[in-house]
C-alpha positions in Angstrom: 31.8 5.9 67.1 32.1 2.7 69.7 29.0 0.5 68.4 29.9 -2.8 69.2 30.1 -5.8 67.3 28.9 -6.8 64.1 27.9 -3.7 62.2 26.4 -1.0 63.9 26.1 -3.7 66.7 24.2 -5.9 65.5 25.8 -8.7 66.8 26.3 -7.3 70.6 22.6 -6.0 70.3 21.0 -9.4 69.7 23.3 -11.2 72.3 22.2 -8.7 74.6 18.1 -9.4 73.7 19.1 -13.0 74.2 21.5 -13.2 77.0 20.5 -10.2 79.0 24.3 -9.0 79.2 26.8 -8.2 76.3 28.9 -10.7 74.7 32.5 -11.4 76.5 34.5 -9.9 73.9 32.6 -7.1 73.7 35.8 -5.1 74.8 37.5 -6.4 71.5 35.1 -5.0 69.3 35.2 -1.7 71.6 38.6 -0.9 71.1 38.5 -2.2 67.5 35.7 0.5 67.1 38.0 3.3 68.4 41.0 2.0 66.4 38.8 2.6 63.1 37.1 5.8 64.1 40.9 7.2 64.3 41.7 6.0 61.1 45.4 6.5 59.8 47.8 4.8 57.0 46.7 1.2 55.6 49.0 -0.5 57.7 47.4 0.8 61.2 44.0 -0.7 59.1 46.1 -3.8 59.1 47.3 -3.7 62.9 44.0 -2.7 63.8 42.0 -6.0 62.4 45.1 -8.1 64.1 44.7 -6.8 67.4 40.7 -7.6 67.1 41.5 -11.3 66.3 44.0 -11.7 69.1 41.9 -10.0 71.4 39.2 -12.5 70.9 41.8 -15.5 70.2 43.2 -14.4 74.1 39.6 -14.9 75.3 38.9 -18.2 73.8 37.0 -17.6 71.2 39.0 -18.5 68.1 36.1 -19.5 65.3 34.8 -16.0 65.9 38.0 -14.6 66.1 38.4 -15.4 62.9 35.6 -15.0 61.4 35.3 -11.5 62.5 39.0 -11.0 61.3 37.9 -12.0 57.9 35.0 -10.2 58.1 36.7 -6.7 58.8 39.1 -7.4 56.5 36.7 -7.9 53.6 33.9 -5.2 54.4 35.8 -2.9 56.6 37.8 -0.6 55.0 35.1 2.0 54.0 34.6 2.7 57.8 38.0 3.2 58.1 38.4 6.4 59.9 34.8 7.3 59.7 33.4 9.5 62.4 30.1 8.8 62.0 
């Protein structure tokens, strides 16, 4: 399930209350979504937390790029391949 960022969205929801719009990298954390929702081996885990980082690294935003990155990495694997 595409949420957003920040889990369940949290974090696009409240930029959105805030800012009126969703946050720029919101299409990082979109594809990130679907990349998780898919699930697979460790490794595609792996790729998938990469390609979040320089998605948001390509955009400018490197602090949260890498803060999310560690994020994921830490709390995300039980919503690897989840479908709910």
């Amino acid at each position: 399930m595409v949420n957003g960022c920040g889990g369940v969205g949290a974090i696009s929801q409240i930029w959105r209350l805030v800012t009126d719009r969703l946050p720029p990298w919101e299409r990082c954390c979109e594809e990130h979504d679907l990349a998780y929702e898919q699930g697979g081996p460790a490794a595609w885990r792996k790729w998938a937390d990469a390609q979040l980082r320089e998605c948001m690294l390509s955009m400018g935003y490197p602090f949260r790029a890498w803060a999310y990155w560690a994020a994921v990495r830490i709390f995300g694997g039980s919503h690897w391949g989840s479908k709910d």
